[in-house]
LUMTILUM-263713 format. One record per residue: residue number from 1; z, y, x of N, C-alpha, C, CB in turn. Coordinates in steps of 0.05 Angstrom, whole numbers. Glycine has a CB too. Layout:
// LUMTILUM-263713
{site NUM {Z Y X} {Z Y X} {Z Y X} {Z Y X}}
...
This chain:
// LUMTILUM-263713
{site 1 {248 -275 -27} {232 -253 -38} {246 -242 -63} {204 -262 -45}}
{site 2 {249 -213 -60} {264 -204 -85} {252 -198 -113} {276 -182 -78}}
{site 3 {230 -205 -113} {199 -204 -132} {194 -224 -149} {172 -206 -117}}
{site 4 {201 -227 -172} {185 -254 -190} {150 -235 -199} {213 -265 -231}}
{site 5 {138 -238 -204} {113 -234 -214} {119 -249 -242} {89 -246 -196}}
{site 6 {118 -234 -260} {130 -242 -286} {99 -234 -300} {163 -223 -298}}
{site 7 {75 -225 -301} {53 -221 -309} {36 -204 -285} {57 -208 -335}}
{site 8 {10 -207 -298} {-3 -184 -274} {-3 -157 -279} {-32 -187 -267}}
{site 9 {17 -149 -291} {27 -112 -285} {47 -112 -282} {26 -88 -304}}
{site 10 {70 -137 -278} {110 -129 -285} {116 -150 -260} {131 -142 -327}}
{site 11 {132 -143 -261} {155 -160 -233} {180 -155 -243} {156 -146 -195}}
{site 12 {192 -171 -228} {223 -172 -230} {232 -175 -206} {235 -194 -247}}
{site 13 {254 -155 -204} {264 -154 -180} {296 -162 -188} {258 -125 -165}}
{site 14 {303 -168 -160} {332 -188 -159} {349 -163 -145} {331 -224 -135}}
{site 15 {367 -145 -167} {384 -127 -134} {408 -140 -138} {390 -84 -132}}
{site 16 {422 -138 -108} {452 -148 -101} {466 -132 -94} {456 -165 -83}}
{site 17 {496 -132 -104} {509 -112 -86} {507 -104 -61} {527 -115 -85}}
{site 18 {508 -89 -47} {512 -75 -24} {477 -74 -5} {539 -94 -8}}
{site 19 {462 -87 -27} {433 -84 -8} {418 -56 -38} {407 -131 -2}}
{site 20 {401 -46 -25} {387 -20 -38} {352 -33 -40} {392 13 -12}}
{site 21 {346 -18 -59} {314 -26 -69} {306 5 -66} {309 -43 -106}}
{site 22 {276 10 -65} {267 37 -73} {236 30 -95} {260 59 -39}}
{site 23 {237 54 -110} {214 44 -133} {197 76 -128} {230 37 -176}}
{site 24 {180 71 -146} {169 102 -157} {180 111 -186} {133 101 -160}}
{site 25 {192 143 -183} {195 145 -211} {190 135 -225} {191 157 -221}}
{site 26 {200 127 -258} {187 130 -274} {174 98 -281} {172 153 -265}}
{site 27 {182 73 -258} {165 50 -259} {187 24 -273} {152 43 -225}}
{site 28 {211 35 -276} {225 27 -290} {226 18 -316} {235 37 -287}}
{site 29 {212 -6 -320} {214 -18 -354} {240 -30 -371} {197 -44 -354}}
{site 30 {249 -40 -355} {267 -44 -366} {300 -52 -340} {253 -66 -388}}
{site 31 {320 -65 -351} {336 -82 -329} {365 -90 -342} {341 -63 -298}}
{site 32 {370 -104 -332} {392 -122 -345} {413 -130 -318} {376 -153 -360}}
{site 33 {442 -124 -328} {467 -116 -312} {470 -93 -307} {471 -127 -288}}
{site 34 {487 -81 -281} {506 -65 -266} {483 -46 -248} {530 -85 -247}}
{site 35 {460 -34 -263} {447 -28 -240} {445 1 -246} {421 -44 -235}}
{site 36 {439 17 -214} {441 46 -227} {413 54 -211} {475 69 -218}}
{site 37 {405 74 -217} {384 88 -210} {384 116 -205} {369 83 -227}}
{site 38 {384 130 -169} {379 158 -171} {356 169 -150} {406 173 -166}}
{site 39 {351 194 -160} {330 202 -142} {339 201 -118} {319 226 -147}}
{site 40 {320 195 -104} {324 192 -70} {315 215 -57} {308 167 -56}}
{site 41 {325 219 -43} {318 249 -29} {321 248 6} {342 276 -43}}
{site 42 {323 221 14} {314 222 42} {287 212 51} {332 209 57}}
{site 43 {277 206 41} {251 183 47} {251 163 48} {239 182 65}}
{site 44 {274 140 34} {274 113 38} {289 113 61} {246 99 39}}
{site 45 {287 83 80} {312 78 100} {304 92 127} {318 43 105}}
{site 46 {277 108 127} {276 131 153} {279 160 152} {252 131 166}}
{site 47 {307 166 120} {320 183 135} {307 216 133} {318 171 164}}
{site 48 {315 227 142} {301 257 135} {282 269 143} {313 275 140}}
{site 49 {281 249 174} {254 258 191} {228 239 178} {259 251 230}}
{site 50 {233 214 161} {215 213 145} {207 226 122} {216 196 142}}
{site 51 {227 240 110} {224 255 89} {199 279 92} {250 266 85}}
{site 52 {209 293 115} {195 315 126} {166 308 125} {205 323 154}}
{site 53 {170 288 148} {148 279 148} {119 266 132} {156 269 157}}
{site 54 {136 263 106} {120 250 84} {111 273 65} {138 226 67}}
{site 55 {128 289 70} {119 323 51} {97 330 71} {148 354 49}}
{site 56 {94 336 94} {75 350 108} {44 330 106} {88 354 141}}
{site 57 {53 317 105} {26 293 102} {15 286 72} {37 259 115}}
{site 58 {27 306 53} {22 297 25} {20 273 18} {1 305 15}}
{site 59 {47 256 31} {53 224 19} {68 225 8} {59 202 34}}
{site 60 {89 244 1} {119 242 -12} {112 239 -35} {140 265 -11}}
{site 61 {109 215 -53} {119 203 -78} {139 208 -86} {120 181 -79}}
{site 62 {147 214 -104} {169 214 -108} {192 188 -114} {166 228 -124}}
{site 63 {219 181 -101} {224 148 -102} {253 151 -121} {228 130 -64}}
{site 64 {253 128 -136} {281 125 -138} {308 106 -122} {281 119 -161}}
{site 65 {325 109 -122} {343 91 -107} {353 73 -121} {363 103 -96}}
{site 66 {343 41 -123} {361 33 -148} {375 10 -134} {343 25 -178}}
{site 67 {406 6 -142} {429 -2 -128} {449 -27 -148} {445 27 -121}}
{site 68 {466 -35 -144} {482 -48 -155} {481 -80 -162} {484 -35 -173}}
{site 69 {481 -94 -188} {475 -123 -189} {470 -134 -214} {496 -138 -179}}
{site 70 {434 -139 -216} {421 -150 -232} {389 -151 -232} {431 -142 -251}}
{site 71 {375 -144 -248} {354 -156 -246} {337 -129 -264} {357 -190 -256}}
{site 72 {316 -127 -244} {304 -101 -261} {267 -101 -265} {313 -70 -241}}
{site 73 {263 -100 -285} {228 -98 -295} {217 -77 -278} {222 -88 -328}}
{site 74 {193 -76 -264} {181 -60 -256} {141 -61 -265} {192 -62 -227}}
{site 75 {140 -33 -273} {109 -28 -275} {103 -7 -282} {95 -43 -291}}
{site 76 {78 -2 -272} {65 30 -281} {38 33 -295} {59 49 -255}}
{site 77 {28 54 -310} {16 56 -312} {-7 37 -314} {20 69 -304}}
{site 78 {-2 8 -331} {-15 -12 -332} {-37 -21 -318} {-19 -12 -348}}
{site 79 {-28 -20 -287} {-43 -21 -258} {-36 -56 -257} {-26 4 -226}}
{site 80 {-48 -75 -244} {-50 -96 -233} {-20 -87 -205} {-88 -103 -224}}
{site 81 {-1 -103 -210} {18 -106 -193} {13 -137 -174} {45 -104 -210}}
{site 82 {18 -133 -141} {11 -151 -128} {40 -151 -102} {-21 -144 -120}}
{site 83 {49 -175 -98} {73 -171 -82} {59 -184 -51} {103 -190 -97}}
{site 84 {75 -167 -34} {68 -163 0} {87 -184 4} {75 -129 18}}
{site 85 {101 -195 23} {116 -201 40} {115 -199 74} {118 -220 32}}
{site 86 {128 -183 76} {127 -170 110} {155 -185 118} {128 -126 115}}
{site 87 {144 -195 143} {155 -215 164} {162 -195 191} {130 -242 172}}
{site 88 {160 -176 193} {164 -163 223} {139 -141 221} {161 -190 253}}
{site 89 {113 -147 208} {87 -127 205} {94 -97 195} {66 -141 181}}
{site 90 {69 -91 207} {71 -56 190} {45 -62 160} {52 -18 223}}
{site 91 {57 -54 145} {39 -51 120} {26 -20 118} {58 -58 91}}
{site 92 {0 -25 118} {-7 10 118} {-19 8 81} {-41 25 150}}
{site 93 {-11 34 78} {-21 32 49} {-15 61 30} {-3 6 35}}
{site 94 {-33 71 13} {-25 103 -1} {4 105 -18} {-50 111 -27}}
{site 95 {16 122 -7} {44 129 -20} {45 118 -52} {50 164 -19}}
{site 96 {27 129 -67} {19 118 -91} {19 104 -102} {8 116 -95}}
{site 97 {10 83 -83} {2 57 -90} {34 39 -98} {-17 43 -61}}
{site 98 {50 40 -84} {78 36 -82} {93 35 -107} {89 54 -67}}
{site 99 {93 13 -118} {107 7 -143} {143 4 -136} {92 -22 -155}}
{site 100 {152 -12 -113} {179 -12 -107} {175 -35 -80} {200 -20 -136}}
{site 101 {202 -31 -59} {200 -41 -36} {230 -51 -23} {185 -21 -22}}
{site 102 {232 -69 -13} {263 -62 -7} {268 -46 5} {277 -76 2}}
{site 103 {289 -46 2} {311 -13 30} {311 -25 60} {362 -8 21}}
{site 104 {304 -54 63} {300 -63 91} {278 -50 106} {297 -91 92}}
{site 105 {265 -37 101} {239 -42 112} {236 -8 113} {216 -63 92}}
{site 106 {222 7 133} {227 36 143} {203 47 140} {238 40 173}}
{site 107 {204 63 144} {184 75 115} {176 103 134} {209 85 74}}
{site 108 {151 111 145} {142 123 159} {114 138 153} {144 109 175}}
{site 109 {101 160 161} {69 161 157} {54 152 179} {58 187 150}}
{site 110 {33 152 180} {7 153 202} {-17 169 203} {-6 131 203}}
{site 111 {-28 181 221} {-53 210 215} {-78 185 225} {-50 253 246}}
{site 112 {-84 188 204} {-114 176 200} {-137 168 231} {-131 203 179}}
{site 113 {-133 191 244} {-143 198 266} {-132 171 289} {-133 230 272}}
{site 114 {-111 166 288} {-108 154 306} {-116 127 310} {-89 157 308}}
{site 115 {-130 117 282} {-140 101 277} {-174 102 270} {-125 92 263}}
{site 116 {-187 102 296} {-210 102 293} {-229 145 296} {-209 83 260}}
{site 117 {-200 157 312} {-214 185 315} {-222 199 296} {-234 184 326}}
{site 118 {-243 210 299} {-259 228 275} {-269 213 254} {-284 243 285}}
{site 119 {-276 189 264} {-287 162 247} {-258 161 224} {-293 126 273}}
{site 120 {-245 161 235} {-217 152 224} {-215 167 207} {-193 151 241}}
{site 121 {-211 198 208} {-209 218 184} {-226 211 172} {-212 246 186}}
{site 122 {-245 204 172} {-276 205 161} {-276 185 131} {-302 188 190}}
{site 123 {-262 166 145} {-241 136 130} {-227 153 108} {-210 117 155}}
{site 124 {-202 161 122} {-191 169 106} {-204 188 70} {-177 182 125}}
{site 125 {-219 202 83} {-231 211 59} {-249 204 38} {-239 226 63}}
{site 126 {-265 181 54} {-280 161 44} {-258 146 15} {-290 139 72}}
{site 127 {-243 134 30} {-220 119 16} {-212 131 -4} {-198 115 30}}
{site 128 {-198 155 6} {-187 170 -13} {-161 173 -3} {-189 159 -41}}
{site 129 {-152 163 21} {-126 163 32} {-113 189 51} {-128 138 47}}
{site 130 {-133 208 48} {-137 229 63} {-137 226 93} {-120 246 56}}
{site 131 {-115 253 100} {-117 248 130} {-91 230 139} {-117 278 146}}
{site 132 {-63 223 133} {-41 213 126} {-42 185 102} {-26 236 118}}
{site 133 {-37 165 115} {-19 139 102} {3 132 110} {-29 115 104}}
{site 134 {18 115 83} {42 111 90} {49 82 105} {55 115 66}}
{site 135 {66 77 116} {74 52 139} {97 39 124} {87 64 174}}
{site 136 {107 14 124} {126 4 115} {132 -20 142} {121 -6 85}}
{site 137 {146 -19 152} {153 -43 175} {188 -53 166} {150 -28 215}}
{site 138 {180 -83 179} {206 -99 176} {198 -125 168} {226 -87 154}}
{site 139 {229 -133 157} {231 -157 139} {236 -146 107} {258 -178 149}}
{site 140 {215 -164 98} {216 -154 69} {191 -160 44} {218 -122 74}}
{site 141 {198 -150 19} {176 -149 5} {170 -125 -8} {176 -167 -12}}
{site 142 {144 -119 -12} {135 -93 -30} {117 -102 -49} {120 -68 -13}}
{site 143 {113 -91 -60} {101 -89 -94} {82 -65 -96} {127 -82 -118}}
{site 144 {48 -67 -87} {29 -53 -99} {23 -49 -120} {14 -58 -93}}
{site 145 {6 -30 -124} {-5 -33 -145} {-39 -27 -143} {10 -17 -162}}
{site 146 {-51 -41 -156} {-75 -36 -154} {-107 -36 -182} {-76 -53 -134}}
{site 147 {-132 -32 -183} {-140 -39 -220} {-149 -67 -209} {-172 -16 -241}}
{site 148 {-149 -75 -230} {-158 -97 -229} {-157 -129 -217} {-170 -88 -226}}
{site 149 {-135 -126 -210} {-126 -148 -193} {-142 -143 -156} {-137 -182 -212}}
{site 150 {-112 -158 -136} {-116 -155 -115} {-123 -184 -101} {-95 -141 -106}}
{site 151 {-148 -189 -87} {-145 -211 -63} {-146 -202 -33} {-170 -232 -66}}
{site 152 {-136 -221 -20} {-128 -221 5} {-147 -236 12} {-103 -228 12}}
{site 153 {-158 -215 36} {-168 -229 59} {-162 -230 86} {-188 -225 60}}
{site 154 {-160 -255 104} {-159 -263 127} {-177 -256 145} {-157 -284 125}}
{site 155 {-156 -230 168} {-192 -226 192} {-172 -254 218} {-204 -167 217}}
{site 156 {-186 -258 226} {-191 -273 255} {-198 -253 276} {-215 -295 254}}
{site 157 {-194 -259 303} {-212 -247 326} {-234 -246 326} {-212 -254 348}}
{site 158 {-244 -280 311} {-272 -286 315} {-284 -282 286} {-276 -318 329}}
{site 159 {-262 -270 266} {-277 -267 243} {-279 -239 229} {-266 -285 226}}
{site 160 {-293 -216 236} {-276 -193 221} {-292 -195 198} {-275 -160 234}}
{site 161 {-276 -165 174} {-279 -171 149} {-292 -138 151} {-250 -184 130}}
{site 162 {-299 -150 126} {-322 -121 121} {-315 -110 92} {-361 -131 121}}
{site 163 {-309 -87 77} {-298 -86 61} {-310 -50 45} {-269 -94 74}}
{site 164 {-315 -61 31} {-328 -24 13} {-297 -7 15} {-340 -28 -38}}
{site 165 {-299 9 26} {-279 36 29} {-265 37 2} {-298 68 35}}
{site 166 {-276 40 -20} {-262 45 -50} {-249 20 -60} {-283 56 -74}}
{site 167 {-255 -1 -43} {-242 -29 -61} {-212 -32 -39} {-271 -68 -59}}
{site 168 {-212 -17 -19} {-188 -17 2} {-159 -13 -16} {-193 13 26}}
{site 169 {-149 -28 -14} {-122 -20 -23} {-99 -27 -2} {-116 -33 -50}}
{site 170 {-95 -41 23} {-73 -34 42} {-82 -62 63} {-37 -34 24}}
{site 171 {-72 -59 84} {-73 -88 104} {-49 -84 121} {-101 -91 126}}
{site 172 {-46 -103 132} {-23 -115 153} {-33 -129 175} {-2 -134 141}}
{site 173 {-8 -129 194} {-15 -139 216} {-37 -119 244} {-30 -165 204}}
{site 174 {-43 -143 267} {-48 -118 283} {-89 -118 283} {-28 -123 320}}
{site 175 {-87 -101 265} {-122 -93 247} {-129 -67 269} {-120 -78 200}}
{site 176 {-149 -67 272} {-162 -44 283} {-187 -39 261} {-172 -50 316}}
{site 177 {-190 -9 259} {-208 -11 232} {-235 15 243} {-185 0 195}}
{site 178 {-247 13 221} {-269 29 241} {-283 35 212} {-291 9 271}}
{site 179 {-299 65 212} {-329 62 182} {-338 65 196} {-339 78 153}}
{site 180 {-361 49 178} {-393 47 196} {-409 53 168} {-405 10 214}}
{site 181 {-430 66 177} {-447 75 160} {-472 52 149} {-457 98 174}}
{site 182 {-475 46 130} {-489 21 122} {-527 37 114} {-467 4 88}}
{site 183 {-529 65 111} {-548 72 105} {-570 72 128} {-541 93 93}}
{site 184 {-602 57 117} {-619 48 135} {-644 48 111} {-609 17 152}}
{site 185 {-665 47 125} {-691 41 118} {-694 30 91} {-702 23 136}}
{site 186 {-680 13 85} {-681 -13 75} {-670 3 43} {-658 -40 95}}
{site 187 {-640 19 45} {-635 37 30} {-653 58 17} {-621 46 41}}
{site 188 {-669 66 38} {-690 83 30} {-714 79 9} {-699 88 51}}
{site 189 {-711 60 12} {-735 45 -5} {-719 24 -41} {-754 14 28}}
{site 190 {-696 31 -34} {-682 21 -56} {-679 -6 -58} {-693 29 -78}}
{site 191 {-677 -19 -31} {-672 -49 -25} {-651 -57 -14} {-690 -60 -10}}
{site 192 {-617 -23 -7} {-597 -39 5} {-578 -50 -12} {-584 -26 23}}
{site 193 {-555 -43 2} {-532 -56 -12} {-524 -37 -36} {-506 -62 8}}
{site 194 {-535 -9 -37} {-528 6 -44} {-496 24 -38} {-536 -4 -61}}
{site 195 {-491 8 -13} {-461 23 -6} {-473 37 20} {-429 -1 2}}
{site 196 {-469 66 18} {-470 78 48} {-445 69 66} {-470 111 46}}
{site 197 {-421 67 59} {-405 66 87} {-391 36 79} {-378 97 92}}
{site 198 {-392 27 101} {-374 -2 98} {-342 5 115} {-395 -34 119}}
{site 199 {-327 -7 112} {-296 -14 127} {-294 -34 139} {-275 -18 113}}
{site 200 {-300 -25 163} {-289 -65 182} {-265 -60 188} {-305 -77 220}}
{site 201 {-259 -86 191} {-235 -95 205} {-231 -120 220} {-216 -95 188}}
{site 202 {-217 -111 243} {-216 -130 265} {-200 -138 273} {-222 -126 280}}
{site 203 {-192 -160 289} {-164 -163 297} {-149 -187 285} {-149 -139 289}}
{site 204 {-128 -194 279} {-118 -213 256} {-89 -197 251} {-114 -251 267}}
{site 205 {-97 -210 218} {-84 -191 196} {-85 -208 173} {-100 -162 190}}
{site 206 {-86 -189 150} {-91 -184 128} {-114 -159 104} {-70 -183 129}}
{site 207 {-115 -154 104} {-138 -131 86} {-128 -143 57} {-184 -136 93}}
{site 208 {-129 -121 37} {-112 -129 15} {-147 -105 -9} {-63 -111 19}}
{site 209 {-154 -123 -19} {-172 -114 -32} {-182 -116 -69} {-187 -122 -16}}
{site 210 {-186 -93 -79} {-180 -96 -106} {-207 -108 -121} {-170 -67 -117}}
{site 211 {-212 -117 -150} {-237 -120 -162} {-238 -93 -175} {-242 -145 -181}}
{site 212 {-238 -80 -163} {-245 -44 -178} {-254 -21 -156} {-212 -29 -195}}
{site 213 {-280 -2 -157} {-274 16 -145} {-259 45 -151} {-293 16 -137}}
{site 214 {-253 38 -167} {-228 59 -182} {-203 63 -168} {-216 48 -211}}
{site 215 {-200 90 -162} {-171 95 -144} {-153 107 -173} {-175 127 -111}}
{site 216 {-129 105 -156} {-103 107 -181} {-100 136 -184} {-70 94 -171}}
C-alpha cells in the first residue's frame, strides 16, 4: 500500500520511479525528494475517452500527475482522510471525494440509472452524487475523503446494509443498491426514524460510510 495514514486528515504516500500517482489539485502539503507535479489532462490511466467522459458527466476534478522518487503529504480542506485498498474491485465514489489514487487503477464514470433505473437517478440526487459517479478498478489504493471520519461496513447475501443516503460516501465490490422510501404512518405522527429515504445494499461488498450528514 502506497498510503501511511499519518493522522486523520494527512497520508503519506510512497512514489517510485517509473510508477505515477494522481491527487486532486491543490491537496499537496507538503513532500520530500525528486518529486514533480503536473496537471493532468487525460483523465488518469483511461486516457482521453475518460477525460471526455468525466467532463460530460460533471465528474472532472481536476487531477494532478505526481511522478518521480519520494514521499509526499496529502490533505484537503481539513476533511477526515480514509485509505481504500482495491484488489481487482470497482470502487464507486464522487469525483470529489478523491484525495489521490494510484496510476494503476482506471478511472472511468457510471450514469446513475443503471444502477437501480429511475430509482437510481432518484439516488443519485438524494446523495448528492447526481446523475454520474466516478469508478476506479484494479490493483491498488485510493485515499477518500470524507467529515468526520469513515466506517466500513460488510453486506453479505444474507446480510444487506441499510444506510441514510447523506452518510454514503463510496462502496466496492459486487453491491446492488436500491432507495427505498422510509416515509409511513408512523412518520406521520412524529414516531419515525425521521429519515424519508433509506440506501440498501445488497450483495457482498463493502459500503464506506461517514459520521456526518454533511457533503463536501
Amino acid at each position: 500500500m502506497p498510503f501511511r495514514e499519518v493522522n486523520s486528515k494527512m497520508v503519506e504516500a510512497t512514489v517510485r520511479p517509473g510508477q505515477t500517482m494522481y491527487s486532486q489539485r491543490g491537496a499537496m502539503l507538503g513532500y520530500r525528494g525528486e518529486v514533480s507535479f503536473t496537471p493532468n489532462l487525460q483523465g488518469g490511466q483511461g486516457g482521453l475517452a475518460s477525460m471526455i467522459g468525466r467532463r460530460v458527466a460533471n465528474e472532472a476534478t481536476p487531477l494532478m500527475t505526481v511522478e518521480g522518487d519520494g514521499t509526499v503529504l496529502f490533505g484537503h480542506g481539513g476533511h477526515h482522510v480514509h485509505v481504500v485498498q482495491l484488489a481487482g474491485e470497482t470502487l464507486y465514489v464522487e469525483a470529489d471525494r478523491l484525495l489521490a489514487f494510484d496510476g494503476t487503477l482506471r478511472q472511468g464514470t457510471m450514469f446513475m440509472g443503471s444502477q437501480g433505473g429511475v430509482m437510481g437517478m432518484v439516488r443519485g440526487q438524494v446523495t448528492g452524487q447526481g446523475l454520474f459517479t466516478t469508478t476506479l478498478q484494479g490493483h491498488g489504493a485510493v485515499a477518500v475523503m470524507a467529515h468526520g471520519g469513515v466506517f466500513e461496513l460488510q453486506v453479505t447475501p444474507q446480510r444487506p446494509v441499510h444506510v441514510d443516503p447523506q452518510a454514503y460516501v463510496a462502496h466496492r465490490g459486487d453491491l446492488r443498491n436500491k432507495l427505498s422510501t422510509a416515509l409511513g404512518w408512523r412518520d406521520m405522527v412524529g414516531r419515525g426514524s425521521g429519515e424519508a429515504f433509506q440506501l440498501e445494499l445488497s450483495g457482498s461488498g463493502t459500503v464506506y460510510v461517514q459520521a456526518s450528514e454533511e457533503k463536501l
